[in-house]
C-alpha positions as CSV (number, residue, x, y, z in Angstrom):
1,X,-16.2,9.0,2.3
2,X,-14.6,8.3,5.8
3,X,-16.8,5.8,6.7
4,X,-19.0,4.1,4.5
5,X,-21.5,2.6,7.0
6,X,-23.0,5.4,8.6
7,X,-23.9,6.6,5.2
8,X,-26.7,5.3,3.0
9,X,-25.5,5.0,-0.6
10,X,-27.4,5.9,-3.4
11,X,-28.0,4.8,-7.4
12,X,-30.2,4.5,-10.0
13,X,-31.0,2.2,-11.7
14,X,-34.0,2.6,-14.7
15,X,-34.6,5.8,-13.5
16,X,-35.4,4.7,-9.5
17,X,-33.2,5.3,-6.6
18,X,-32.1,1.7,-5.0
19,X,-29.7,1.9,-2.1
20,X,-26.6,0.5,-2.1
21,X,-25.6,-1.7,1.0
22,X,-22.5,-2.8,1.6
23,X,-21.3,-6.7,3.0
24,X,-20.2,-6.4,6.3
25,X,-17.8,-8.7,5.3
26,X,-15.9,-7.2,2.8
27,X,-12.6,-8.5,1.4
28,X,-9.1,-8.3,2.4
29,X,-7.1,-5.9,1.5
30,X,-3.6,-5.9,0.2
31,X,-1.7,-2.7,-0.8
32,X,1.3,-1.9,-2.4
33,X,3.2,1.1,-1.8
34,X,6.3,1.8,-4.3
35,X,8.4,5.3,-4.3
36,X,11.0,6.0,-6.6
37,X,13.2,8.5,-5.7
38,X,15.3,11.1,-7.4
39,X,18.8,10.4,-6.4
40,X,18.5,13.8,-5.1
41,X,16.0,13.6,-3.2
42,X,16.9,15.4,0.2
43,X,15.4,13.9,4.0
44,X,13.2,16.1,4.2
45,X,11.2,15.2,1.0
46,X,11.5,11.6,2.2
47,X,10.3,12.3,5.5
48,X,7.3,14.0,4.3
49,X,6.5,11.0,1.8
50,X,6.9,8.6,4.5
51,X,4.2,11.0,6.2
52,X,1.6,10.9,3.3
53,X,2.7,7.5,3.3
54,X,2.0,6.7,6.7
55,X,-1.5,8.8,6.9
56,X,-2.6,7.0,4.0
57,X,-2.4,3.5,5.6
58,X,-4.2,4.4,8.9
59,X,-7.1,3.8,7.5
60,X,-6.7,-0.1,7.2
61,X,-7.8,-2.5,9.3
62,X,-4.7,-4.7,10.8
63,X,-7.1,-7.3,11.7
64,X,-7.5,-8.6,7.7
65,X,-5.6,-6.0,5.6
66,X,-2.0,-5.5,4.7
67,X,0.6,-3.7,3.4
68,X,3.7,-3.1,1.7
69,X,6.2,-0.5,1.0
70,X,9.8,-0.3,-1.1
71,X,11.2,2.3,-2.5
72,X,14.1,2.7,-5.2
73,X,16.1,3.2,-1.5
74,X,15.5,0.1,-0.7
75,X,18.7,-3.0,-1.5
76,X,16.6,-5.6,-1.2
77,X,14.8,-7.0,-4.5
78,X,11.2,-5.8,-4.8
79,X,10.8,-9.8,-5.2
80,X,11.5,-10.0,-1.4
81,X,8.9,-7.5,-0.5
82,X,6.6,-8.9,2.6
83,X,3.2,-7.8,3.3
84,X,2.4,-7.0,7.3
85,X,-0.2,-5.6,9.1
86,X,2.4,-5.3,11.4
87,X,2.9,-1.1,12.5
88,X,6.4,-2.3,13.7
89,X,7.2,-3.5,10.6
90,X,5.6,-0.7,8.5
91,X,7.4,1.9,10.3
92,X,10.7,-0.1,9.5
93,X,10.0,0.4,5.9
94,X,9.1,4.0,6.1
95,X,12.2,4.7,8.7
96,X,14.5,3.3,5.5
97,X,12.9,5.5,3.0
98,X,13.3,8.5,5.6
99,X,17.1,7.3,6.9
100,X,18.3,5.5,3.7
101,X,21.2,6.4,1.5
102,X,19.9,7.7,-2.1
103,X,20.3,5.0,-5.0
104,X,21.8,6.3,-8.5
105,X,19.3,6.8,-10.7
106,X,20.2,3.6,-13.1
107,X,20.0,1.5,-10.4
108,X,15.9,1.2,-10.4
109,X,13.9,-1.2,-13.1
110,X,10.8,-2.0,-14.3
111,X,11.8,-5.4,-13.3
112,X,11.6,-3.9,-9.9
113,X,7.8,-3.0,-10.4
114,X,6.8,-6.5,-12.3
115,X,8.4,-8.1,-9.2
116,X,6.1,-5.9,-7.1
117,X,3.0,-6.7,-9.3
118,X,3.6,-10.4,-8.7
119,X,4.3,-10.0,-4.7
120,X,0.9,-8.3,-5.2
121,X,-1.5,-10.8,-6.9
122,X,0.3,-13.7,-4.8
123,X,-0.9,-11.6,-1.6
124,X,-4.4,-11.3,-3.0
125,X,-4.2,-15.0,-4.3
126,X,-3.1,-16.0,-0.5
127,X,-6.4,-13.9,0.9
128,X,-8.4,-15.7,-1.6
129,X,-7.7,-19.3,-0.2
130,X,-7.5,-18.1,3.4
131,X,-11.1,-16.5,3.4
């Protein structure tokens, strides 16, 4: 659904319909974006992921949600990954996965996503303290 509060949500519950509200208030959001590439990939299958990748985020709200992206392009350690709200800074990261040079294949871990998972849960763990 595209927009959750001009609907009214439904369930039941014992056999009777309740509606469903929703807090106004809801939760920060923090999401994580990771691509890996085939060395092979060419630009123009990066430059469509970016797309999808950019469509997808236009939905959040830069007032209290954030994002990050990396990709198996990027040189940086997935450690070092920042979330923004920022569209400057989110268009940076998609213009490297569009513009960057393809890694070799060997050159991606899963040490890359556990650093990921962790940038994640501390973001989460930061919106926790700051609402």
């Amino acid at each position: 659904m595209p927009d959750l509060e001009t609907r009214g949500l439904q369930a039941t519950l014992d056999g009777q319909a309740i509606d469903l509200k929703l807090a106004a208030d809801r939760p920060r959001l923090a999401v994580a974006t990771a691509l890996v590439l085939d060395p092979s990939a060419t630009q123009t299958v990066r430059t469509t992921l970016a797309t999808a990748v950019a469509d997808s985020l236009q939905g959040l709200d830069v007032s209290r949600d954030a994002a990050a992206i990396v990709s198996s392009l990027d040189r940086r350690g997935w450690d070092q990954v920042a979330f923004s709200a920022s569209a400057d800074e989110l268009r940076r990261s998609l213009d490297g996965l569009v513009q960057g040079a393809p890694a070799q294949a060997d050159t991606f871990s899963l040490d890359q996503v556990a650093a990921l998972l962790r940038a994640l849960a501390a973001s989460r763990t930061t919106s926790k303290c700051s609402s």
